[in-house]
C-alpha positions as CSV (number, residue, x, y, z in Angstrom):
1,X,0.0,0.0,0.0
2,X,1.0,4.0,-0.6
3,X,1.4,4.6,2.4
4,X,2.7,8.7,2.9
5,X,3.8,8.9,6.4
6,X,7.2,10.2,6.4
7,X,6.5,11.5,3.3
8,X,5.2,14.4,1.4
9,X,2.4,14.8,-1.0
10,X,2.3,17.8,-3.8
11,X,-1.7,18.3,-4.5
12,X,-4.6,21.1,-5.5
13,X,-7.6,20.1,-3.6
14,X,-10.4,21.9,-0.8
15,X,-10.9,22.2,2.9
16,X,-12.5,24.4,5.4
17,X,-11.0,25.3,8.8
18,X,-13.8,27.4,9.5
19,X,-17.5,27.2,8.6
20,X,-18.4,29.5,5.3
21,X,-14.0,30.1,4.3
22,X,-13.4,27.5,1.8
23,X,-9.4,26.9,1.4
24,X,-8.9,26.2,-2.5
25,X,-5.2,25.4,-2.7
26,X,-3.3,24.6,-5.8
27,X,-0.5,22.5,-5.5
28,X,0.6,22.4,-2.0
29,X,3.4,20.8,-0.2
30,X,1.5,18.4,2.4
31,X,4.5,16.9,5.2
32,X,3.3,13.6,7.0
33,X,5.2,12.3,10.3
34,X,5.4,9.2,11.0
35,X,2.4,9.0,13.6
36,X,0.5,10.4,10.5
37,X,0.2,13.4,11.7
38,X,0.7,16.9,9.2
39,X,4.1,18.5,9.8
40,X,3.3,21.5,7.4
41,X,1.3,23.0,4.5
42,X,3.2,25.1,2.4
43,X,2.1,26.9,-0.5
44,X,4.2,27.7,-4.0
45,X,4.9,31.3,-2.8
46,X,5.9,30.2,0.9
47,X,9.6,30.2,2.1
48,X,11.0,26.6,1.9
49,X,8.5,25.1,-0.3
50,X,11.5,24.5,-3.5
51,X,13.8,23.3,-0.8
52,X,11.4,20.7,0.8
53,X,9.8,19.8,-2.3
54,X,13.2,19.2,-3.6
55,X,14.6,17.4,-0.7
56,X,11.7,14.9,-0.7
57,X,12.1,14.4,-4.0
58,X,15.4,13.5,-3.5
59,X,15.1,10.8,-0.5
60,X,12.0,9.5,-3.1
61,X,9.3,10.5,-0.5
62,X,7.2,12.9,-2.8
63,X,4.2,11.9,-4.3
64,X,1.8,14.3,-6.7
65,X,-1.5,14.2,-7.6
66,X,-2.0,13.8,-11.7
67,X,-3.8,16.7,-13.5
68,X,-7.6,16.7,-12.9
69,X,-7.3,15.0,-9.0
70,X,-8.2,16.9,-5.9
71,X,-7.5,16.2,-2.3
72,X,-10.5,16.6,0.3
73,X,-10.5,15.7,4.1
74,X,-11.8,12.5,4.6
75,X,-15.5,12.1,5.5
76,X,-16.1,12.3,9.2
77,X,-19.5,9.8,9.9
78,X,-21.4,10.8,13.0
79,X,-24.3,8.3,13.4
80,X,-24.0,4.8,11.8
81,X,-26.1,1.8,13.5
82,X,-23.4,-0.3,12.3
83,X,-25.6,-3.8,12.4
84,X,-28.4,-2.3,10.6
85,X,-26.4,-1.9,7.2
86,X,-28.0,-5.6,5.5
87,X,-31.5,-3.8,6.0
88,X,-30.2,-0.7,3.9
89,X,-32.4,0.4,1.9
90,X,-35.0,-1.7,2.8
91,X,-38.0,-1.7,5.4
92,X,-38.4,2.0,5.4
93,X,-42.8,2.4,4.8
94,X,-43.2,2.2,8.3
95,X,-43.0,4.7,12.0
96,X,-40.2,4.1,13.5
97,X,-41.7,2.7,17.1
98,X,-42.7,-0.4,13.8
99,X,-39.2,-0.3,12.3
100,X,-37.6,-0.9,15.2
101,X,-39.8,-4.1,16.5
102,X,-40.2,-5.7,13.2
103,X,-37.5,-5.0,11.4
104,X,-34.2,-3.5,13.4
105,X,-34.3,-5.5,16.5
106,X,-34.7,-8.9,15.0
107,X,-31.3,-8.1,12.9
108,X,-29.5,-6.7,15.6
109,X,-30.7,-9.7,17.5
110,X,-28.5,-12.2,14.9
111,X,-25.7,-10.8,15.8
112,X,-25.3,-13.3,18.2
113,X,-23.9,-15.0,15.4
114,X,-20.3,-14.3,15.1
115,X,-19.7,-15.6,11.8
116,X,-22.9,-12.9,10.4
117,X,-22.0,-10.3,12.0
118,X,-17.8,-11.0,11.0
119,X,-19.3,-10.8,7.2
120,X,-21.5,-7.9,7.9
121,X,-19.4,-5.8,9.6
122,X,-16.5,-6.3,6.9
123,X,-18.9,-5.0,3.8
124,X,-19.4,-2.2,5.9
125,X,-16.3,-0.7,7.0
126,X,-15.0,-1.5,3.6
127,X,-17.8,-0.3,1.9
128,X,-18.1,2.9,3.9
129,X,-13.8,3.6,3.5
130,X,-14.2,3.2,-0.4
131,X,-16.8,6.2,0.0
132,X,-14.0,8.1,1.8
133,X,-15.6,7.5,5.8
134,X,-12.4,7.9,7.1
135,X,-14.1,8.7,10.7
136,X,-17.1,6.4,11.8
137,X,-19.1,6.8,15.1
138,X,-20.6,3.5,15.8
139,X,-23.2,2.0,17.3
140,X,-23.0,-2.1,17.9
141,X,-25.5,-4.0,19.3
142,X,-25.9,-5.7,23.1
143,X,-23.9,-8.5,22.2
144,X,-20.0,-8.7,23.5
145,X,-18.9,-10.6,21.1
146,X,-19.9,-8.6,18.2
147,X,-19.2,-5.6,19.4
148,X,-14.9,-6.9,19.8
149,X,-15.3,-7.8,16.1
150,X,-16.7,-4.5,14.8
151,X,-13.7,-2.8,16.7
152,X,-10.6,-5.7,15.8
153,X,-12.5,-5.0,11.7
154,X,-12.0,-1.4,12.1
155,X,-8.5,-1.7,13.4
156,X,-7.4,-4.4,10.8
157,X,-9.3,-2.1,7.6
158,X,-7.3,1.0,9.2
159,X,-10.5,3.1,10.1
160,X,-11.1,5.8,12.7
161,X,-13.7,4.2,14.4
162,X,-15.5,4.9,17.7
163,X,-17.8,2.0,18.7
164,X,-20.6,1.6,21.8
165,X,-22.1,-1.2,22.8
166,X,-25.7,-0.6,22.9
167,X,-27.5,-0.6,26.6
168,X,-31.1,-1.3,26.5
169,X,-32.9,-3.1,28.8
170,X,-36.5,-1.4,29.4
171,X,-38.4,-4.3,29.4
172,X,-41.7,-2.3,28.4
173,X,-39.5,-1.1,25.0
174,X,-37.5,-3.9,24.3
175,X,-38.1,-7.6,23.0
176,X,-37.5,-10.6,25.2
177,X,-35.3,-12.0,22.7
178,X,-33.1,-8.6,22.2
179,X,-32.1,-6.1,25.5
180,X,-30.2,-6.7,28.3
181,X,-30.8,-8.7,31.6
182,X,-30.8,-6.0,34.3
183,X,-29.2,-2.9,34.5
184,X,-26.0,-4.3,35.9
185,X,-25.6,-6.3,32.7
186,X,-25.8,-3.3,30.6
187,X,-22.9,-1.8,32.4
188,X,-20.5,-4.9,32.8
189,X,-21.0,-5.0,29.5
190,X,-20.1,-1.2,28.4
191,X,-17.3,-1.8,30.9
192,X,-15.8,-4.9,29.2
193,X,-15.9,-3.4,25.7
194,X,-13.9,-0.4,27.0
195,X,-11.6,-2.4,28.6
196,X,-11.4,-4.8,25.7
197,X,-10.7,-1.5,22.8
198,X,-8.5,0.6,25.1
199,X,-6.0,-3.0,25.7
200,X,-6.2,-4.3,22.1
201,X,-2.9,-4.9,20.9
202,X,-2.8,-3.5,18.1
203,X,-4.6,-0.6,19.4
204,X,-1.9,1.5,21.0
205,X,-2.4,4.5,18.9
206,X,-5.9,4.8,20.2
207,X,-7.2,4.3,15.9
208,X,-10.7,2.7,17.5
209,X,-12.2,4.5,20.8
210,X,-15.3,3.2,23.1
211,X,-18.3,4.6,23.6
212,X,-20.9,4.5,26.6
213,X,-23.8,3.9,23.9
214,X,-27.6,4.4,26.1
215,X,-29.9,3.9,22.3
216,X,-31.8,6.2,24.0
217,X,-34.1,7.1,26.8
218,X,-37.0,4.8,25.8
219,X,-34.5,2.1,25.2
220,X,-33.3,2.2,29.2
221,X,-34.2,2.2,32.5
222,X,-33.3,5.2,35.0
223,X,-30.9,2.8,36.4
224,X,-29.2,2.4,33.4
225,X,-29.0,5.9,32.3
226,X,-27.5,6.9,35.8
227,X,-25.0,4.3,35.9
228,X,-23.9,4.6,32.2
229,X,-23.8,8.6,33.0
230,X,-21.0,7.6,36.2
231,X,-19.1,5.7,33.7
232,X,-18.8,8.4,30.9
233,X,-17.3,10.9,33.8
234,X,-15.3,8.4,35.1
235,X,-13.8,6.6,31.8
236,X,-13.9,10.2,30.1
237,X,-15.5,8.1,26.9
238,X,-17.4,9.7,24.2
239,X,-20.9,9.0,24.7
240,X,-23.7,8.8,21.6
241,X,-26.9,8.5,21.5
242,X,-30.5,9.6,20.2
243,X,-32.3,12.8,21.4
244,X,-35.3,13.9,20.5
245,X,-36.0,12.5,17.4
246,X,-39.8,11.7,16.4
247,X,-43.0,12.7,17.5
248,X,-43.0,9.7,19.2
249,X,-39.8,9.7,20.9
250,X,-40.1,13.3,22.3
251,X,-43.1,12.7,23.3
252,X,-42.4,9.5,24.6
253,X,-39.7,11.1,26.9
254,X,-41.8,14.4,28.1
255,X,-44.2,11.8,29.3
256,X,-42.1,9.2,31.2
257,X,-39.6,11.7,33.0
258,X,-41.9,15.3,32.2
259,X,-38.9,17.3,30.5
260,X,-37.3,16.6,27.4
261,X,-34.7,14.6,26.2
262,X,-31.6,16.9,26.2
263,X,-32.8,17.9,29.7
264,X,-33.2,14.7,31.3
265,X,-30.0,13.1,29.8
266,X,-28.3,16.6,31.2
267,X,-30.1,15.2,34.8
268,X,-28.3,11.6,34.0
269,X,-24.3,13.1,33.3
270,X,-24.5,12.2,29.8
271,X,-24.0,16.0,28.4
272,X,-20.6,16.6,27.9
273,X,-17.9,17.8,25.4
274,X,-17.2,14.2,23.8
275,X,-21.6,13.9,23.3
276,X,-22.6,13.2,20.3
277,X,-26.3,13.7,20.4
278,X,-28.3,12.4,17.2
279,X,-31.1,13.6,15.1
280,X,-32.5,16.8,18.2
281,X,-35.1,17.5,14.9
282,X,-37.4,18.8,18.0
283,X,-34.9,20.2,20.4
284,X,-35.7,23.7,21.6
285,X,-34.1,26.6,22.1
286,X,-33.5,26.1,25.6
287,X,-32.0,23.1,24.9
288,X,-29.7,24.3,22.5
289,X,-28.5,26.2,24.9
290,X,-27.9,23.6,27.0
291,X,-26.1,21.6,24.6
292,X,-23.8,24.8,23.5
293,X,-22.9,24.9,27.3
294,X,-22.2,21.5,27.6
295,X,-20.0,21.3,24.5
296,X,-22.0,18.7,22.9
297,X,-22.4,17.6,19.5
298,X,-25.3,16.9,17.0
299,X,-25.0,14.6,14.2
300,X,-27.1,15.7,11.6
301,X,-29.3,12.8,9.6
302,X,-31.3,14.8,6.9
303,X,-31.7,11.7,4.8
304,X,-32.6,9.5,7.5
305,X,-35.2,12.1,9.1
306,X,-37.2,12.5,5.6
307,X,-37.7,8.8,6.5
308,X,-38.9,8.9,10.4
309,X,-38.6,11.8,11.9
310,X,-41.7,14.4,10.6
311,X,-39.5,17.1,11.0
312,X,-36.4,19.0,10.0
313,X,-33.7,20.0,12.1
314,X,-32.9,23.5,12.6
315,X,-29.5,23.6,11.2
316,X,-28.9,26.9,10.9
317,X,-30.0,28.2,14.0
318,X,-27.6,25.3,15.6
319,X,-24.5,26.7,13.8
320,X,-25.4,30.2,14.5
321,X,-26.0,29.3,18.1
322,X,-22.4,28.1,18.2
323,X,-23.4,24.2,18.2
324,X,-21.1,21.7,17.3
325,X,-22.8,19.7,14.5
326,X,-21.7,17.2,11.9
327,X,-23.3,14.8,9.6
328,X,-25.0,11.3,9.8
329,X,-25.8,8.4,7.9
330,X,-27.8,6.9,10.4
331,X,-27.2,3.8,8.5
332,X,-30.2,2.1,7.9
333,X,-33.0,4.3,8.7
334,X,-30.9,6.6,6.0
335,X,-30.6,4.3,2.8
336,X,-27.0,5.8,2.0
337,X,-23.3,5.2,3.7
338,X,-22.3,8.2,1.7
339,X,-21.5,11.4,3.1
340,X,-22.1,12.8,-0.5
341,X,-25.2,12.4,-0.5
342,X,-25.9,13.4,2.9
343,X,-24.5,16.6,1.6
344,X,-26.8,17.2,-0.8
345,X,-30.0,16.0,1.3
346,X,-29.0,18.4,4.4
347,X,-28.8,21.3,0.8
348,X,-32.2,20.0,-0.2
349,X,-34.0,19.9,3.3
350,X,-32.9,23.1,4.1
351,X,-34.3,24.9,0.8
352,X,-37.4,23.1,1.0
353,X,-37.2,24.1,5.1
354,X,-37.4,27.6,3.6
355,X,-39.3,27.8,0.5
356,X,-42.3,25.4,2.0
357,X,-43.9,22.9,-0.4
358,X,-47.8,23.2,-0.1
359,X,-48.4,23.7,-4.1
360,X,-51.9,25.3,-2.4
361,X,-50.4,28.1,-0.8
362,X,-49.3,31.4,-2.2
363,X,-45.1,32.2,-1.9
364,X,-45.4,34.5,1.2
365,X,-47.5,31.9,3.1
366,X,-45.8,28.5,1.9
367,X,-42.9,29.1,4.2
368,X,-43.4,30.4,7.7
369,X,-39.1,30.7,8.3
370,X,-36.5,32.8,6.2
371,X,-33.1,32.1,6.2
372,X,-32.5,29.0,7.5
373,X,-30.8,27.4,4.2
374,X,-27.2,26.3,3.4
375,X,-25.4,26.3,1.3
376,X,-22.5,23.6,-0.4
377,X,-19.6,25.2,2.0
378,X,-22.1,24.3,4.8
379,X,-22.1,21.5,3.8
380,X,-18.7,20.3,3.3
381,X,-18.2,22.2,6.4
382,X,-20.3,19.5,8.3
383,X,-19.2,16.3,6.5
384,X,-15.7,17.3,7.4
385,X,-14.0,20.2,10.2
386,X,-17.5,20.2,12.0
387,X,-17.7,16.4,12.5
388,X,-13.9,16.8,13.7
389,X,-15.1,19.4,16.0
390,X,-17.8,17.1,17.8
391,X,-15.7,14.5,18.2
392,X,-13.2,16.5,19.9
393,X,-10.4,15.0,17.2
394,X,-7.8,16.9,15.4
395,X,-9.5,15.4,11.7
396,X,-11.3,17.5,9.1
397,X,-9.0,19.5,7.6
398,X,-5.1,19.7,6.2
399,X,-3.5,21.7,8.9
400,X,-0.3,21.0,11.0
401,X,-1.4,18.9,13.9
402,X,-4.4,17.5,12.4
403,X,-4.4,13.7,11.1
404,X,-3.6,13.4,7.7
405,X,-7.3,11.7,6.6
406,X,-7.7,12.4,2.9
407,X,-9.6,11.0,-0.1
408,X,-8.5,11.6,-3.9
409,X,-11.3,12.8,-6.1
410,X,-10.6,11.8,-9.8
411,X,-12.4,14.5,-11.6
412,X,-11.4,12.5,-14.9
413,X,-12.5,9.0,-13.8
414,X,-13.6,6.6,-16.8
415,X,-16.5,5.7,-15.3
416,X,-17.0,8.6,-12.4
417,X,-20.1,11.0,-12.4
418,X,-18.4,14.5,-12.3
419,X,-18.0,16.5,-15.5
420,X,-16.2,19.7,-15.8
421,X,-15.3,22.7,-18.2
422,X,-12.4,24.6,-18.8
423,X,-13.9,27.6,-19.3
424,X,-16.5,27.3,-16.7
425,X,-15.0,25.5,-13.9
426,X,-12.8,27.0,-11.6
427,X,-12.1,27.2,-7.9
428,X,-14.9,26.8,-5.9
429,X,-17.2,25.8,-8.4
430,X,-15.0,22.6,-9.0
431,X,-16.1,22.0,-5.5
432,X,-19.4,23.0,-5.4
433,X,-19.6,20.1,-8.4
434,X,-17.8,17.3,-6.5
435,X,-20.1,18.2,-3.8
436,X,-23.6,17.5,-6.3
437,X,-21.7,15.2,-8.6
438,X,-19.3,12.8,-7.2
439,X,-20.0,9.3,-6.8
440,X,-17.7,6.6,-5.5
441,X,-16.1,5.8,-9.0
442,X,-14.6,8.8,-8.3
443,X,-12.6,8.3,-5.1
444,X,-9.4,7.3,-6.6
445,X,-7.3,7.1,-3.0
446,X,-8.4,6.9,0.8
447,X,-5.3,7.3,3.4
448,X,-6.3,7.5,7.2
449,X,-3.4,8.7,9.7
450,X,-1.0,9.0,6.2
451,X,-1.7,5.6,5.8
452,X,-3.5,4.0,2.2
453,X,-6.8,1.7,3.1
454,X,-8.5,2.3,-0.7
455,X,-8.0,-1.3,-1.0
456,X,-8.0,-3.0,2.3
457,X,-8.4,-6.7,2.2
458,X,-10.9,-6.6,5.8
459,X,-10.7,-9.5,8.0
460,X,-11.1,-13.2,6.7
């Protein structure tokens, strides 16, 4: 494999350091360390750049991009229920309160099965590197076993992962055949994975991370949710899980415990800076505020909430609150791994967010909100530095420091999906088209940490 650390890369490509400044850079100087890790950027015009260049060159540690490639950030994935993803794109004409007890929790339930879930876990992580996931929040099932296999997958493909064991085990929302025994069993068991992740041998650069995974609220008893909320503060592990995400679940949760989900997982410890909340489509504005002062993230799922959420985020009253928010799959109530076209359905949901859709109503009444859409740096923004930024990881964006997670885009590829014109395309606009157009034919290279996993073999 190419793998560039200790090396240096010569390439024009796009990132953003800050939300809205899109970075267009033609034919940088990119150092890698050896722990992957960006030494420098240097432009043409910067001191040193013909003397490194050149010295590179020399030892036979430069590698450049071919005409017509540009280098992005690798993808950073903020909700993916990792043992959903042979149900993708399938099982999706029902509420979710149905999804989840016909269809969800009789899969995650086979993954009891070792030798199903080593097979489906392998497609995945392969599948979702090749559409340049370089970052993946994950959450498993209840089963140990599993769980070990997802993380010893991710560390073998080469993926930033973060993986949780799923606690659930509210016997009035959960199956017989699918939670966990008692509360005490829900924590032994979040406590064995971490143990299990942070001692893995080949582990020692801390590639895959644990997560204290609560589904969420209806999912778990009080018990449960306190204890899990002592673990996160006294592991200091990310924690994920859902807030506020349906009609049903919101109201589900102002029922049962009389506030709402962002405040009663505040109640429980598991607000923090390294929460990743998903979906919050109903969150209000007090609870924004509580997840700003927290430090907490959101990850985003506009493809998945067209399917069963009823609502529509508010995105850009997040940002402009100062939220930290990213994207997710939500792999399979979303029917795509790709980050592209999360992209483009967080575009779409905020125009339609805007402009309304009743055919029946006149333009000034179709849309009761104004300015509240996005726009392609938005977007990028979230699929790459703002997923970084929830995570509390130095990923997202080519600066010294920061991870060297990258994905070639072949603008030229035979049988990719992007077409551009010399006279019409330059700059941002090349972007702006890889953003609408790209596909995965045209992700030529994948390196995590300065190292290549386009084609990595999984485990056998």
């Amino acid at each position: 494999m190419d793998h560039l650390r200790g090396k240096a890369i010569i390439a024009s490509g796009f990132h953003t350091a800050k939300r809205g400044d899109i970075d267009s850079f033609q034919n940088a100087l990119i150092s890698i360390g050896h722990d992957g890790a960006i030494l420098s950027v240097l432009r043409p015009h910067d001191d040193g750049y013909d003397e490194q260049r050149d010295r590179q060159k020399a030892a036979g540690q430069l590698v450049t991009l071919p005409e017509g490639s540009y280098l992005l950030p690798g993808f950073v994935d903020l909700h993916i229920h990792a043992p959903q993803y042979p149900q993708l794109g399938s099982a999706l004409d029902v509420p979710l309160e149905v999804w989840l007890r016909r269809y969800t929790f009789p899969l995650e339930a086979r993954y009891a099965d070792a030798a199903f879930a080593r097979k489906s876990y392998r497609l995945l992580v392969d599948d979702l590197i090749a559409n340049g996931t370089t970052t993946a929040l994950y959450f498993a099932t209840i089963h140990q076993g599993a769980t070990r296999i997802l993380a010893d997958i991710c560390l073998q493909a080469g993926q930033r992962a973060l993986i949780g064991k799923v606690a659930m085990d509210n016997v009035d929302e959960c199956p017989d055949f699918y939670r966990d025994a008692s509360p005490d069993a829900a924590m032994r068991g979040t406590e064995d994975l971490i143990g299990y992740i942070r001692s893995h041998p080949a582990n020692t650069a801390a590639l895959v991370k644990p997560v204290v995974t609560p589904r969420f609220i209806p999912s778990c008893t009080d018990a449960t949710l306190e204890g899990l909320g002592a673990l996160a503060r006294q592991c200091g592990c990310h924690v994920q899980t859902h807030c506020s995400e349906s009609d049903w679940e919101h109201g589900y949760v102002l029922e049962r415990h009389g506030m709402t989900d962002t405040e009663s997982l505040d109640r429980f410890g598991l607000l923090g800076r390294h929460t990743v909340l998903a979906h919050s489509n109903l969150i209000t504005s007090l609870n924004m505020d509580t997840i700003r002062a927290r430090g907490s993230g959101i990850a985003h799922c506009p493809l998945s909430n067209a399917y069963f959420s009823s609502a529509v985020f508010p995105l850009k009253a997040a940002l402009e609150k100062g939220l930290h928010v990213g994207l997710g799959s939500d792999i399979s109530g979303g029917p795509s791994g790709s980050l592209f076209d999360n992209m483009r359905s967080a575009l779409f949901v905020a125009r339609l967010l805007e402009s309304g859709v009743d055919p029946n109503l006149g333009p000034a009444e179709r849309s009761r909100q104004s300015g509240v859409w996005i726009d392609f740096r938005d977007a990028f923004y979230l699929a790459t530095t703002g997923g970084g930024i929830a995570l509390d990881l130095p990923v997202g964006h080519f600066s010294p420091g920061y991870q060297f997670d990258a994905m070639v885009i072949d603008t030229t590829a035979q049988s990719g999906t992007i077409r551009l014109w010399d006279d019409l395309d330059q700059g941002e606009n090349i972007l702006q088209k890889i953003i609408y157009t790209a596909s995965k034919s045209n992700i030529a290279k994948v390196w995590i940490g300065g190292r290549d996993v386009s084609r990595s073999p999984g485990v056998k």
